[in-house]
C-alpha positions in Angstrom: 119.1 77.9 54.8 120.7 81.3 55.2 123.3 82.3 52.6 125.0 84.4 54.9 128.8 84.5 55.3 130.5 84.2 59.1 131.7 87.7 58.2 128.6 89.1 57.4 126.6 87.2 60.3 128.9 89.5 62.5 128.9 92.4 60.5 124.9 92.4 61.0 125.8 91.5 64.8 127.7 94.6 65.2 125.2 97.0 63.0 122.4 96.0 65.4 124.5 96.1 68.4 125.5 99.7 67.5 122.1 100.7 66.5 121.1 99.2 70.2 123.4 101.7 72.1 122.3 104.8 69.8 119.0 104.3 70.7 119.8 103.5 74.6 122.1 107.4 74.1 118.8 108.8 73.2 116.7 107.7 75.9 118.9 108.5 78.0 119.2 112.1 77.2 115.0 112.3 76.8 114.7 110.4 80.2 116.9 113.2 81.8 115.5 116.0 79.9 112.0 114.9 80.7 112.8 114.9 84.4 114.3 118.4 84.4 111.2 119.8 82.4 109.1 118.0 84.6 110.7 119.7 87.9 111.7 123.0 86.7 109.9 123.5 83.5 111.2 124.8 79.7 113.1 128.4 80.6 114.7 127.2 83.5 116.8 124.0 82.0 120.2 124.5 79.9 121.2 122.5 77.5 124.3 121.9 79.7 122.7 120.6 82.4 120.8 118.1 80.2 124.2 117.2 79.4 125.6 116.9 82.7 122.2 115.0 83.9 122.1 112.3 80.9 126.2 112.1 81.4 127.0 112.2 77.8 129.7 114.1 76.0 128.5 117.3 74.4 129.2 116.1 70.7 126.7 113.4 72.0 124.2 115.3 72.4 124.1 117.1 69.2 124.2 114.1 67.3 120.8 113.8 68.5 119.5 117.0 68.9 120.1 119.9 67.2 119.2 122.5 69.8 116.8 123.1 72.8 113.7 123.3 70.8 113.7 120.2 69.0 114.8 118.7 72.3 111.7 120.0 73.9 109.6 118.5 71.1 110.9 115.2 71.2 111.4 115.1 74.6 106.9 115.8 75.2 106.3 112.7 72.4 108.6 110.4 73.9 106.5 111.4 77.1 103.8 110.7 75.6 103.6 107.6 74.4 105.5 106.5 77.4 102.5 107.9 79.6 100.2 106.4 77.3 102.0 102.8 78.0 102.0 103.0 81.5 98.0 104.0 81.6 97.4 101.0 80.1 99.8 98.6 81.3 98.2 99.5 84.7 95.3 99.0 83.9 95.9 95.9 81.7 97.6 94.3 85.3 94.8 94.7 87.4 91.8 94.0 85.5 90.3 92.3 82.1 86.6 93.5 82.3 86.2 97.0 80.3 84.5 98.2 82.9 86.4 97.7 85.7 89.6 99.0 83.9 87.4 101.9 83.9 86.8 102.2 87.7 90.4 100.4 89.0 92.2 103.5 86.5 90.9 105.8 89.7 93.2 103.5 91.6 95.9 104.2 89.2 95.7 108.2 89.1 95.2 108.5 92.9 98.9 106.3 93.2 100.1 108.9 90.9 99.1 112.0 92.7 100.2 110.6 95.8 103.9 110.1 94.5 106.5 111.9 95.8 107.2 112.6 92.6 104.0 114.4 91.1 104.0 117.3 90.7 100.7 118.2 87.9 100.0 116.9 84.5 103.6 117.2 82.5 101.1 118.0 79.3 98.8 120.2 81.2 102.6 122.1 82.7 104.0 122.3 78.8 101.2 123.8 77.7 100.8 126.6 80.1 104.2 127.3 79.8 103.9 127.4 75.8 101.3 129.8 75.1 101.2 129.6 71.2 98.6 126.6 70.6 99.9 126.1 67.2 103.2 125.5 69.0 104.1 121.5 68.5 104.7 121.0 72.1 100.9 121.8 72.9 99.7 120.1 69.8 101.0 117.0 71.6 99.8 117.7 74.9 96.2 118.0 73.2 97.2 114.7 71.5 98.0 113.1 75.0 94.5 114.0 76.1 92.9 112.8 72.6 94.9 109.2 73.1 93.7 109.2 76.9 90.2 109.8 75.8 90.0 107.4 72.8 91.5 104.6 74.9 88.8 105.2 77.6 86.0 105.6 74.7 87.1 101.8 73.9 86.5 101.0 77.1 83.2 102.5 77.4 81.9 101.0 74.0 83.2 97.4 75.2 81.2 97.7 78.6 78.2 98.7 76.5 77.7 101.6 78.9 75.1 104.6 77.4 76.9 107.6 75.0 80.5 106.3 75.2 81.3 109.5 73.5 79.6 111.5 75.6 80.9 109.3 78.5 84.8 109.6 77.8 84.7 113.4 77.5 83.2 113.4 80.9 85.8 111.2 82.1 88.6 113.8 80.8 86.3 116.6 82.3 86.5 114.9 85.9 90.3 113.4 85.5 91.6 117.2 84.8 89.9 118.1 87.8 91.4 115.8 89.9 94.6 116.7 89.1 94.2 120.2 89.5 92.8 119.3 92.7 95.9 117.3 93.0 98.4 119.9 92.3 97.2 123.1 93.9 95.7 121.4 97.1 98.1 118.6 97.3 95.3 115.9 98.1 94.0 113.1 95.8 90.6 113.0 97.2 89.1 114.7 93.6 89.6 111.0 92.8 86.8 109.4 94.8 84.8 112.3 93.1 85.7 111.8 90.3 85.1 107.7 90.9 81.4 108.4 92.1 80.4 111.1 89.4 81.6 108.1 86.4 79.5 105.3 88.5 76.7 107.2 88.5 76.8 108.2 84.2 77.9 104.5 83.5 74.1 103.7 85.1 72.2 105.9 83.1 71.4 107.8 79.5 73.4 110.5 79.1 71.6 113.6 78.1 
């Protein structure tokens, strides 16, 4: 039995309601940031209009956030993992077998490109735009990839198909194809190339 006062009961009630909206403050500004980086890249967002897009007081903001940079930073690992989730979410929806996951994700990335909303790879964007590759932002952008590729190494190792190493590096080869294809040409066919190449190593040794 609980020891806990009615007072303190509510006390708790209040702490984690409070520490609830915080963290809903946060996304919020992230989610708004990301969209603007996403559309017009770092140099060409304010602070203020980060502001004005999350619709938060100023003060806000700096509570969470100390300036632009750290709001960049923040802003690519929260995109991250939230890219990360929806990959495999997707796939985890449409299919149990390893290795279908592995051909449906095809599916998945060709939905993407044909968004109206695409526009590139948001890690691929951040890290043309940020030259210095010891820059955090394009240490996570490489760490998007890695998290990509070791989910799809799983896979391969699962569906017992030859050299998953070898296999998932190809996979990343071909995906980053497809979505250059994706954003310069504006068509998602690279997919179905893509899709085709990946059939073909999943039936033979890898050399």
């Amino acid at each position: 039995m609980s020891g806990e006062t009615n007072e303190q009961r509510q006390q708790n009630r209040l702490k984690s309601s409070d520490l609830f909206r915080k963290h809903q403050l946060r996304e919020k500004i992230l989610i708004a940031a990301a969209n603007l980086f996403y559309y017009k890249g770092f140099n060409q967002v304010s602070i203020n209009e980060v502001i004005v897009n999350s619709d938060v007081a100023r003060r806000t903001f700096y509570r969470y956030f100390s300036s632009k940079d750290e709001l960049i930073v923040q802003v690519m690992r929260f995109q991250s993992k939230r890219w990360l989730g929806w990959f495999e979410e997707a796939l985890n929806q449409r299919a149990s077998d390893p290795k279908e996951k592995i051909l449906i994700s095809f599916d998945v990335w060709r939905e993407w490109f044909e968004s109206p909303d695409f526009r590139g790879c948001p890690f691929i964007k951040s890290a043309l735009e940020i030259a210095d590759i010891s820059h955090p932002v394009n240490q996570i952008a490489v760490m998007a990839r890695q998290s990509v590729r070791t989910y799809i190494f799983k896979l391969a190792l699962e569906a017992d198909i030859p050299k998953p190493e070898v296999f998932s590096q190809q996979y990343l080869l071909l995906l980053g194809g497809s979505i250059l294809m994706a954003s310069i040409e504006d068509t998602s066919i690279g997919v179905e190339y893509a899709r085709e190449t990946l059939t073909a190593f999943m039936n033979k040794d890898l050399n």
